[in-house]
C-alpha positions in Angstrom: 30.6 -11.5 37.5 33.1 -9.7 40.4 33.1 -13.3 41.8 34.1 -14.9 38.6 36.9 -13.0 37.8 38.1 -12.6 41.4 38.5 -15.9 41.1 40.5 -15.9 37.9 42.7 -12.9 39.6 43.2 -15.4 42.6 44.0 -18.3 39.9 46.7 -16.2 37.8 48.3 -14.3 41.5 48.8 -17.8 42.6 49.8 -19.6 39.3 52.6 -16.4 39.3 53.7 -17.3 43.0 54.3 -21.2 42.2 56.1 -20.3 38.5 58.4 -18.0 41.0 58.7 -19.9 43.7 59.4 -23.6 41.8 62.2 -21.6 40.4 64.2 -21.3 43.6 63.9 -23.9 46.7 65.9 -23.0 50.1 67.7 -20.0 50.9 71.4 -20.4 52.8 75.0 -19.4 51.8 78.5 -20.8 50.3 81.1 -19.6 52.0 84.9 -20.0 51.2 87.0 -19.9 54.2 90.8 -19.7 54.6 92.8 -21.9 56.9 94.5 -18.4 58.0 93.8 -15.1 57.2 97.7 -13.8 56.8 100.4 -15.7 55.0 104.1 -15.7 54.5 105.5 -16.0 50.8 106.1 -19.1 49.8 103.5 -20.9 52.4 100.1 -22.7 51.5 96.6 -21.5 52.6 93.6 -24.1 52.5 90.5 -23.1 51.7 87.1 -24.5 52.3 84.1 -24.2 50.8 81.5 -24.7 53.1 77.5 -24.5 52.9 75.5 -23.6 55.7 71.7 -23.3 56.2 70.7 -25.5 52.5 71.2 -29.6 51.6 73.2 -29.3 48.6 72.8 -32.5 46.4 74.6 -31.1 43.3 76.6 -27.9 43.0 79.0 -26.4 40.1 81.3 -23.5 41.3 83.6 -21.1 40.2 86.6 -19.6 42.5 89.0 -16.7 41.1 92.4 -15.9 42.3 94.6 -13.5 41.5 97.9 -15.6 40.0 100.4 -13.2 40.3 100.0 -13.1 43.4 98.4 -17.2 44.2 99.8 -20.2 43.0 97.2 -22.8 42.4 98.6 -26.2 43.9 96.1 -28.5 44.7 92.2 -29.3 44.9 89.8 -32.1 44.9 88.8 -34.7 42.3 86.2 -32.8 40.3 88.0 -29.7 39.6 89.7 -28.5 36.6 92.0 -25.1 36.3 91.7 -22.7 33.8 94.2 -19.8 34.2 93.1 -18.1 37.2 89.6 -20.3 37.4 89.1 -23.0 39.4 85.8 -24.9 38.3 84.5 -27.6 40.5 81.6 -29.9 39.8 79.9 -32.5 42.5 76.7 -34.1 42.3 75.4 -36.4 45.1 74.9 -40.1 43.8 72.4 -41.6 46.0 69.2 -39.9 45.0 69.7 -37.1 47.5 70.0 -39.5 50.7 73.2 -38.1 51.0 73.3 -34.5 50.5 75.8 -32.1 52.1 74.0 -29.7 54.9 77.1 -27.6 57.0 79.3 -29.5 55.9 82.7 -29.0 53.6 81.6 -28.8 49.8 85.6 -28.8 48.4 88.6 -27.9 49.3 91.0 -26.0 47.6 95.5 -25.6 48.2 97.1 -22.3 47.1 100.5 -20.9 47.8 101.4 -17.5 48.6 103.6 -16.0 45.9 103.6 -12.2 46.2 103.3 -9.9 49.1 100.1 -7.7 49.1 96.2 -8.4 50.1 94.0 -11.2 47.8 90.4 -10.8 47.6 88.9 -14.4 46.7 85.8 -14.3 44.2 83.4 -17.6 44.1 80.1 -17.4 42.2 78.1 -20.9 41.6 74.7 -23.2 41.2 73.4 -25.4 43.7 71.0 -28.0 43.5 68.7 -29.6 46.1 67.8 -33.8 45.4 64.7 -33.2 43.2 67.0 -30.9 40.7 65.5 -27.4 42.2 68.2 -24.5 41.9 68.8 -23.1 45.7 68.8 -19.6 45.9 72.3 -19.7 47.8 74.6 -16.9 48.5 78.7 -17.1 48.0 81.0 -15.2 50.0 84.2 -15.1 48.9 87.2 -14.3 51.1 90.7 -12.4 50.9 93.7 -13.5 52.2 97.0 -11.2 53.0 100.3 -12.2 51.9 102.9 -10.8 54.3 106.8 -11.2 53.9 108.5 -13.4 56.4 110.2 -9.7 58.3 106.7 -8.7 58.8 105.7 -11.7 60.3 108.1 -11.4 63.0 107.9 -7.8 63.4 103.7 -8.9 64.1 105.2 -11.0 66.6 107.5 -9.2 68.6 104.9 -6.2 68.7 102.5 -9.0 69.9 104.6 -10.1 72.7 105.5 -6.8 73.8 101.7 -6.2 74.6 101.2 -9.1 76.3 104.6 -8.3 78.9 
């Protein structure tokens, strides 16, 4: 009888594991990265969404910027802008013999409108080939929008050290 229903114990800790497990393949990150990490008014900024440690065959993401302070100017093909949203879908069309391992996901083209510091928020799904959701985390980024003055005052100061 202990047998039996050490067994059964065995059955239903394992069956929990797989239902868990099934749920979530892979573990790695999304990162979006900026070009630079200051900009002048009225410049652009590229940013890159990259994915490190997973193969991504299908991903849908979200980015938000701040638009008082961002201008939205240009992104890939599968994108659409909301407001302040940027939504980007991709899926791999091969089957999976062709899925993205770190390696550039999308890119993304804002310009610098208003002075001040921009914090970068991107949340997301990802997919590996057989349709499994990849536990994947995304790290957005900020970005500081400087005036032009400032800019050259950095420089000076720079060049003063190195002298």
């Amino acid at each position: 009888m202990k047998k039996r229903a050490l067994k059964i114990l065995l059955i239903m800790i394992l069956f929990i594991l797989e239902i868990g497990f099934s749920e979530c393949y892979g573990v790695g990150n999304v990162s979006l990265i900026a070009d630079k990490a200051s900009v002048k008014e009225g410049e652009e900024v590229v940013l890159s969404l990259v994915g490190s440690g997973v193969e991504i065959s299908a991903f849908q993401t979200e980015l938000v910027f701040n638009s008082e302070k961002l201008e939205y100017r240009k992104t890939d093909e599968n994108s659409a802008v909301i407001g302040n949203r940027i939504r980007t879908v991709w899926f791999e069309k091969t089957g999976g013999e062709e899925a993205k391992k770190e390696q550039i996901l999308a890119t993304y083209k804002l310009k610098a409108k208003k002075i001040g510091n921009v914090a970068l928020g991107l949340q997301g799904e990802f997919y590996d080939k057989n349709g499994n959701k990849l536990e994947v985390e995304t790290i957005g980024t900020n970005i500081n929008v400087i005036s032009q003055i400032e800019e050259e005052k950095n420089t000076d100061e720079t060049n003063r050290r190195i002298e």
